[in-house]
C-alpha positions in Angstrom: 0.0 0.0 0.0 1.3 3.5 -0.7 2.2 5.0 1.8 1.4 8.8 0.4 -1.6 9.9 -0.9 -2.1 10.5 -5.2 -1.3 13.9 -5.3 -4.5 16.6 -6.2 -3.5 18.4 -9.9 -4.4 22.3 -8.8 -4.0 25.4 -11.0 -0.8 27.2 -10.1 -0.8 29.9 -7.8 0.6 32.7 -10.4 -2.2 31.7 -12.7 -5.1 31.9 -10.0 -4.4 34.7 -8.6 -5.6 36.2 -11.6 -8.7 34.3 -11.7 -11.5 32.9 -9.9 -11.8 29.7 -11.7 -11.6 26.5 -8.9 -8.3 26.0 -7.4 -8.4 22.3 -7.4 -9.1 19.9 -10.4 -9.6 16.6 -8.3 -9.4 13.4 -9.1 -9.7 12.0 -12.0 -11.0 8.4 -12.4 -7.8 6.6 -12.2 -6.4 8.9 -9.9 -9.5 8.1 -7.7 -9.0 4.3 -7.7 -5.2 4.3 -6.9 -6.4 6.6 -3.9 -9.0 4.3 -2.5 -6.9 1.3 -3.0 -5.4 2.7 0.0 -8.5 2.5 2.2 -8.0 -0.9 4.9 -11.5 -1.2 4.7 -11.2 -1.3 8.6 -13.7 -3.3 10.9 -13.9 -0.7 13.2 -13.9 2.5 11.1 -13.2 5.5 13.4 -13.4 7.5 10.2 -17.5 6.8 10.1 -17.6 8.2 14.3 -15.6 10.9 13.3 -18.2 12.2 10.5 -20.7 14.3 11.6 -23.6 12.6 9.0 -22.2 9.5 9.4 -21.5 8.8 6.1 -20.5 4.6 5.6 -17.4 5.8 4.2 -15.3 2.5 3.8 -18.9 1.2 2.1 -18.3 3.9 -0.7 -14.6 3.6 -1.2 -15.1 -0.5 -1.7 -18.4 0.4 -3.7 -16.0 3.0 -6.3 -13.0 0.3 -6.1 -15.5 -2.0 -7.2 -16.6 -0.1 -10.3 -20.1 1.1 -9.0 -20.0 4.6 -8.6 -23.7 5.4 -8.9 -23.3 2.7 -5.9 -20.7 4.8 -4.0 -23.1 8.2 -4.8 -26.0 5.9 -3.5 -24.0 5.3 0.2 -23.0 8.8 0.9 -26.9 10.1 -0.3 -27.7 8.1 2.5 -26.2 10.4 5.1 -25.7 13.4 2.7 -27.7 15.7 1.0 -24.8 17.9 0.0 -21.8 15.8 -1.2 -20.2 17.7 -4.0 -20.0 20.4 -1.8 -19.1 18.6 1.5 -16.3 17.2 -1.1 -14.9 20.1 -1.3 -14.9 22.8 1.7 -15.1 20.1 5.2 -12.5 20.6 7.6 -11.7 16.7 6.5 -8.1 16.7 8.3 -10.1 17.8 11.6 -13.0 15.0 10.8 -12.9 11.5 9.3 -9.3 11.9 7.5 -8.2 13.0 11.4 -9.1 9.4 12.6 -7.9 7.4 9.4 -6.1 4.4 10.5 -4.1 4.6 7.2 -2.7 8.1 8.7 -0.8 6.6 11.6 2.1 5.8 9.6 1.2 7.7 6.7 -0.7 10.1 4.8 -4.5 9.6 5.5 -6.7 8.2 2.9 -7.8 11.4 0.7 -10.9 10.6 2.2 -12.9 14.8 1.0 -11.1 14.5 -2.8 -13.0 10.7 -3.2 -16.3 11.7 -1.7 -15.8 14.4 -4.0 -14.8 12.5 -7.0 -18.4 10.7 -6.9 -20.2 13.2 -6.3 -18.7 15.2 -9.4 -18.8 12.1 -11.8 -23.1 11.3 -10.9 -23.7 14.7 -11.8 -21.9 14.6 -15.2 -23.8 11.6 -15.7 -27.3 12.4 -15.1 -27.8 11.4 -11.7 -31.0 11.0 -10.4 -32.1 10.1 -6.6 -36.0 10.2 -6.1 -36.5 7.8 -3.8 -38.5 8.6 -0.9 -41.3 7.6 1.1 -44.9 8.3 0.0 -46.6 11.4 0.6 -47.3 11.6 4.2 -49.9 14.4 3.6 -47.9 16.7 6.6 -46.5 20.1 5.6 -43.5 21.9 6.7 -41.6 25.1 6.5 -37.9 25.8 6.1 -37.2 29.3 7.1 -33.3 29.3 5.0 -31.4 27.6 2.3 -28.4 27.4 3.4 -26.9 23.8 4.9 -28.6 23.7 7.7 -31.9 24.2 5.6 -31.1 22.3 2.7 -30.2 19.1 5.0 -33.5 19.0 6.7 -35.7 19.6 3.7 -34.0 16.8 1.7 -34.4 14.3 4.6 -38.2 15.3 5.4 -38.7 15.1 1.7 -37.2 11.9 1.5 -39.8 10.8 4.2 -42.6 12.1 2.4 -43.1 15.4 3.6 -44.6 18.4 1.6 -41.5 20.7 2.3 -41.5 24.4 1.4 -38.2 26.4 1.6 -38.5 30.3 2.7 -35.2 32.4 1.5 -34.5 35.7 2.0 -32.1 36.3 -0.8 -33.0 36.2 -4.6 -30.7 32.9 -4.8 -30.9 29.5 -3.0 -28.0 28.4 -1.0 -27.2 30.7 2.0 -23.6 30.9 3.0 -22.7 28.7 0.0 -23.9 31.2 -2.3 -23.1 34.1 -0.4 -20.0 33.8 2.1 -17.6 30.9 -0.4 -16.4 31.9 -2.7 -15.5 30.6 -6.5 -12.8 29.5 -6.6 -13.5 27.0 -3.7 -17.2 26.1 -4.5 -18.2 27.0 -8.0 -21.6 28.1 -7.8 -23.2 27.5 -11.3 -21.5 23.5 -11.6 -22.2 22.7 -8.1 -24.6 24.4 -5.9 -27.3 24.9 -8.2 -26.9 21.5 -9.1 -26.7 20.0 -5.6 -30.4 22.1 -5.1 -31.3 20.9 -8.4 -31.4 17.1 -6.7 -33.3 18.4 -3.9 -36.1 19.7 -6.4 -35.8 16.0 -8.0 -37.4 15.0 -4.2 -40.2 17.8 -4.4 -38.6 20.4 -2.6 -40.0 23.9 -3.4 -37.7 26.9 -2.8 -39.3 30.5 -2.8 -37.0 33.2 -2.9 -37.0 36.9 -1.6 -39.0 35.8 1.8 -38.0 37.5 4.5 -39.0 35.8 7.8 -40.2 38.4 10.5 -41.1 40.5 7.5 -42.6 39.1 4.8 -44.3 36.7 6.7 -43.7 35.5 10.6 -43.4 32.1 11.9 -46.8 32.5 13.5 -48.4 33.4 10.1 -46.6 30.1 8.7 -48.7 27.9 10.9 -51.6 29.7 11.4 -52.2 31.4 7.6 -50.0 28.8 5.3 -50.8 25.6 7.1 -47.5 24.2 7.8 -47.5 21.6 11.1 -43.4 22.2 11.7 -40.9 24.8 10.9 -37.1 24.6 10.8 -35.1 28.0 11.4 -32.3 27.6 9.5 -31.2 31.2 9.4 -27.7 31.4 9.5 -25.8 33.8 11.4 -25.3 36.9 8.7 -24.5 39.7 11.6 -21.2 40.8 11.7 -18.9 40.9 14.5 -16.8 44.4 14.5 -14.0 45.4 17.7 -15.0 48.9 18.5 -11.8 50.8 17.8 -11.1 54.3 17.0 -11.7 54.7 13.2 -13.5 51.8 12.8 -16.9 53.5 10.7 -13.8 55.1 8.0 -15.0 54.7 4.5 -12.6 51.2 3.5 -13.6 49.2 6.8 -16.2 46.8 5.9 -16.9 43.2 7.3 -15.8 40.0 5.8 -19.7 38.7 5.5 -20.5 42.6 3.2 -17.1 41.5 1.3 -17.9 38.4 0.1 -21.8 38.4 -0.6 -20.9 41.7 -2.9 -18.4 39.2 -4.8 -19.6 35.7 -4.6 -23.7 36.6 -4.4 -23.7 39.6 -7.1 -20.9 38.7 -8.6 -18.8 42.0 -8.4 -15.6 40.5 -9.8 -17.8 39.4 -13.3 -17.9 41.5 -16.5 -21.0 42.7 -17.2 -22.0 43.1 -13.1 -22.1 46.5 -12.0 -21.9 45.7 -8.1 -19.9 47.9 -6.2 -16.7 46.6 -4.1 -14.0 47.6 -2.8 -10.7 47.6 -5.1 -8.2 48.5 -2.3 -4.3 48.4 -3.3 -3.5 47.3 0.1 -6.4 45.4 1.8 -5.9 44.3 5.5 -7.9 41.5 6.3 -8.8 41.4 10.5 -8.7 37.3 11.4 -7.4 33.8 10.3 -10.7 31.8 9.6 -11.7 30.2 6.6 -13.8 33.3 6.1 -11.0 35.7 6.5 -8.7 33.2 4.1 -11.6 33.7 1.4 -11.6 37.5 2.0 -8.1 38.2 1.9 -7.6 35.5 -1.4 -10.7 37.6 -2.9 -8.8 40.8 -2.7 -5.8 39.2 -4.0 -7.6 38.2 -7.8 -9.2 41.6 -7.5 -5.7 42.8 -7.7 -4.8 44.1 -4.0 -1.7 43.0 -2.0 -3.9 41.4 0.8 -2.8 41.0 4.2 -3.9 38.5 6.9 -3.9 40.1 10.9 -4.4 37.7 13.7 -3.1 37.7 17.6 -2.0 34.6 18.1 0.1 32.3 16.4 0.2 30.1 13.3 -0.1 26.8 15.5 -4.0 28.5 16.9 -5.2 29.6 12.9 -8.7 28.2 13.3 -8.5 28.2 9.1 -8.2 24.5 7.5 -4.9 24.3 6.7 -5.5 23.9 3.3 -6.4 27.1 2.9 -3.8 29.0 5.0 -1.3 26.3 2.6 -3.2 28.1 -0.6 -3.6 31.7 0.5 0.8 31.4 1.2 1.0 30.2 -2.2 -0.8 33.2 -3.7 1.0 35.7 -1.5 -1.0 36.1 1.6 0.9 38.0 4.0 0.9 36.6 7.3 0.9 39.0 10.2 0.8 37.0 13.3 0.6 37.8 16.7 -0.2 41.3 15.4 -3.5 42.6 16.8 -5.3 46.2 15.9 -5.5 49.3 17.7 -6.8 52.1 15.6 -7.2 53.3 12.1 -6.1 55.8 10.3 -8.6 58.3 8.7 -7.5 60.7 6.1 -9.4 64.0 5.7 -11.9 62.7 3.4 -12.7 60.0 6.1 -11.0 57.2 3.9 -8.8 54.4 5.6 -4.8 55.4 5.2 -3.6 53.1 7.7 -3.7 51.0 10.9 -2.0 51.3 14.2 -1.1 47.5 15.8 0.4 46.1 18.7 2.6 43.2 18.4 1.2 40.3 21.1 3.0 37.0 23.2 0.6 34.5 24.0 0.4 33.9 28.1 -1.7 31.6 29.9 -4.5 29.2 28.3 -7.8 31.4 28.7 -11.8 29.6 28.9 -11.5 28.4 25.4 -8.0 26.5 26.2 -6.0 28.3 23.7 -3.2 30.9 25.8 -4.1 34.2 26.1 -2.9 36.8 23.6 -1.1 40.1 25.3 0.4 43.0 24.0 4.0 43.5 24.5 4.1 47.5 25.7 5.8 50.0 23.3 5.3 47.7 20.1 2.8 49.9 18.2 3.5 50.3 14.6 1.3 51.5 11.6 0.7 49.2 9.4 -0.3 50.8 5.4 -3.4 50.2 4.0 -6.2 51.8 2.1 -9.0 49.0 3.0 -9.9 46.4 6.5 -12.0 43.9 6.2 -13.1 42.5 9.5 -13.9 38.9 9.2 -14.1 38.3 13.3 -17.3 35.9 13.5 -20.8 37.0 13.2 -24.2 36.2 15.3 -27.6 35.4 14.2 -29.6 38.5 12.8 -32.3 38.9 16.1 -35.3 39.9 13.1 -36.4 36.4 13.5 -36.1 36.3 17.4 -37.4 39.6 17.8 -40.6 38.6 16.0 -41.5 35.2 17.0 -42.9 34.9 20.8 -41.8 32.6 22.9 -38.6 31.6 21.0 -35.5 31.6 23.7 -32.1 33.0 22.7 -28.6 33.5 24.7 -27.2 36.4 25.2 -25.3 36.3 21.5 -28.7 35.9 20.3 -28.1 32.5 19.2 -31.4 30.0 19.1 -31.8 27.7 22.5 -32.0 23.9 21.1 -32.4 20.6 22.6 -29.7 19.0 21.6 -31.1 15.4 20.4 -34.2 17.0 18.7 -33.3 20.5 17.6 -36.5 21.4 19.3 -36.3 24.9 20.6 -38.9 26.4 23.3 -41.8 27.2 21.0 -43.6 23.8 20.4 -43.3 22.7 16.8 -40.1 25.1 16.2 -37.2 23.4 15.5 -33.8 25.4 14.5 -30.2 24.7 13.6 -26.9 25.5 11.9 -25.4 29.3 12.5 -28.4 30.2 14.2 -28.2 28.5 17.3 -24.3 27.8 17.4 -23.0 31.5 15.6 -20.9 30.7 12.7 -19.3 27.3 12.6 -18.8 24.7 9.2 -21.0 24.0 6.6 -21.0 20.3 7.9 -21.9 21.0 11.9 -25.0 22.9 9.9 -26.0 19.9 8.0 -25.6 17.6 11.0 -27.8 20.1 12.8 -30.6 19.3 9.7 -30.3 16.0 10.2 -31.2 16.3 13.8 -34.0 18.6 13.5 -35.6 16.6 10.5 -35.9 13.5 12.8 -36.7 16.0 15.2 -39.3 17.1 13.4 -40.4 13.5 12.0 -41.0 12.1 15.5 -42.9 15.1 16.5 -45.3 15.0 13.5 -45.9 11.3 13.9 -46.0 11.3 17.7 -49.1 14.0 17.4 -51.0 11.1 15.0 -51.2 8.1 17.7 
């Protein structure tokens, strides 16, 4: 067995800077083969505990070893409403590649590029999955179409439930549409085909629905007729650090950033959305989201800086993306935190005063404590911040709905096994009850609520 993986063909990083075409090409057939010809096919696969769908992931690599892809797609459907995308933005190397047996005294099984791979080759060849239960004659509402929403809907569907998706934005998909962009998740090839699958089941997705606005969850049951409704909102409020300078013309968030360039498209021809075009854009944070932002700013022709306050070894970004925004020319400012910016007289960003840090003790979250070191100010040059700190869930839903607890951060109060909140037949998930976290804690969070859900509905017939 080797003991490497089969290396990924990519574009190279001088040609995609310039671009926003996807970074990584994949497998290829026989590149996919060799690669699970390296899975043990364990008896005990930690990699399956590890996933948080559960997908029967030795059961798909033996399936595409064997020949029978459809077979493979078949498995991870199973657990997955979402596999091309899951394929290609899950923090794998944190997940099911983490526990790979294979990865004890080697490279773990390339576990993302072969689910992947699958999912990729059934849509190029017409793949269908209608199966599902008959109709059930029980209707219910999906307030969001992003993971979170698109998980549940496709397992209540699959049940035989009438399901009806509410989105507030003119385009399906939520934070895949919105907040990833291109060149990690192309939106035209994947998304709208992964919600194209979901429309196979009966799914119906109207757009431009605001929830709290348009209509309220009270209205949905007691108006529309639905028995259940999943809030699957998201969390689209930005975080920002209240310092001096902070409302200059150039400081924007991170979440305002990418929608303007992934959701309408500012870096097409032809799209006349406005956006930023910085020289020097400083990018506040080391997430995924802030990796995206400052990668962004680099294809629309900025030198793009990142500015965190701890060190490399705490960069909550996969490293995969840390390992291509280096590539591209990133900079890396670590242990580096903000103090002020710099406003010129026309109230436009010209710079930004930091503080070098040292990490002390571990804090509540367990990672150590970042401190400044006194008299290590400097100003850092730049025309443009983008603050990509986290965001919260937008409290129009809360605000409008009676009944429904929150936290403090506004997040949604769940029980945990049901994703039942306090209001009886609300269930909610994803962003808006955890605050932003991965696209595959969201879809685990479906998958919960639409059993949830499922046992509720059938527990009010005996």
């Amino acid at each position: 067995m080797m003991k490497n993986r089969v290396p990924v063909r990519e574009q190279k990083p001088e040609e995609r800077v310039k671009n926003f075409k996807e970074v990584s090409f994949g497998y290829n057939q026989e590149e996919a083969l060799r690669e699970a010809e390296r899975c043990l096919q364990c008896r005990n696969p930690r990699c399956v505990g590890a996933c948080p769908v559960a997908i029967n992931i030795p059961r798909f690599i033996q399936e595409l070893k064997d020949g029978r892809i459809d077979k493979a797609r078949d498995t991870i459907g199973e657990a997955s409403n979402l596999p091309a995308v899951c394929g290609r933005v899950c923090p794998q190397e944190e997940q099911c590649e983490g526990k790979c047996i294979v990865g004890i005294k080697g490279e773990p099984v390339n576990i993302g590029k072969l689910e992947r791979f699958v999912a990729d080759w059934a849509m190029e060849t017409g793949y269908k999955n209608t199966e599902k239960a008959p109709a059930n004659g029980h209707k219910v509402a999906v307030v969001g179409s992003g993971p979170a929403g698109l998980t549940c809907a496709g397992d209540l569907a699959k049940l035989g439930y009438e399901v009806t998706i509410f989105e507030a934005l003119h385009e399906p998909g939520g934070v895949l549409v919105y907040g990833i962009p291109e060149f990690r998740l192309p939106k035209e090839t994947i998304v709208k085909e992964e919600i194209r699958l979901l429309k196979d089941l009966g799914v119906t997705i109207e757009t431009n629905v605001i929830v709290g606005r348009t209509v309220t969850i009270e209205s949905l049951f007691e108006e529309e007729g639905f028995e259940a409704v999943f809030i699957g909102s998201g969390a689209g409020l930005p975080m920002f650090m209240g310092i001096p300078g902070e409302n200059a013309n150039g400081v924007m968030s991170a979440n305002e950033y990418l929608t303007r360039a992934n959701l309408m498209k500012a870096f097409q021809e032809g799209y006349d959305t406005p956006i930023s075009h910085g020289k020097h854009v400083a990018v506040v944070g080391a997430g995924n989201v802030a990796m995206d932002a400052a990668r962004t700013a680099a294809r629309l022709g900025a030198k793009a800086s990142i500015v965190y306050r701890r060190s490399e070894k705490e960069i909550p970004a996969r490293a995969e993306e840390v390992h291509h925004a280096i590539e591209e020319g990133i900079e890396m400012n670590l242990l580096t935190n903000p103090k002020e910016i710099l406003v010129d007289e026309r109230g436009f960003v010209k710079g930004m005063v930091c503080v070098k840090m040292e990490l002390g003790e571990p804090d509540a979250s367990g990672r150590r404590r970042p401190m400044e070191i006194e008299g290590s100010e400097f100003t850092m040059p730049c025309d443009s911040v983008i603050m990509s700190l986290g965001t919260s869930p937008n409290p129009l839903i809360s605000s409008t709905t009676k009944g429904i607890e929150t936290n403090r951060r506004g997040c949604i109060l769940v029980k945990e096994e049901s994703g039942a909140t306090s209001l009886e037949g609300v269930f909610a998930g994803g962003d808006a009850v955890t605050g932003s976290a991965t696209v595959i804690l969201a879809m685990s969070a479906g998958k919960t609520a639409a059993k949830g859900i499922h046992e509720y509905l059938m527990g009010k017939e005996k």
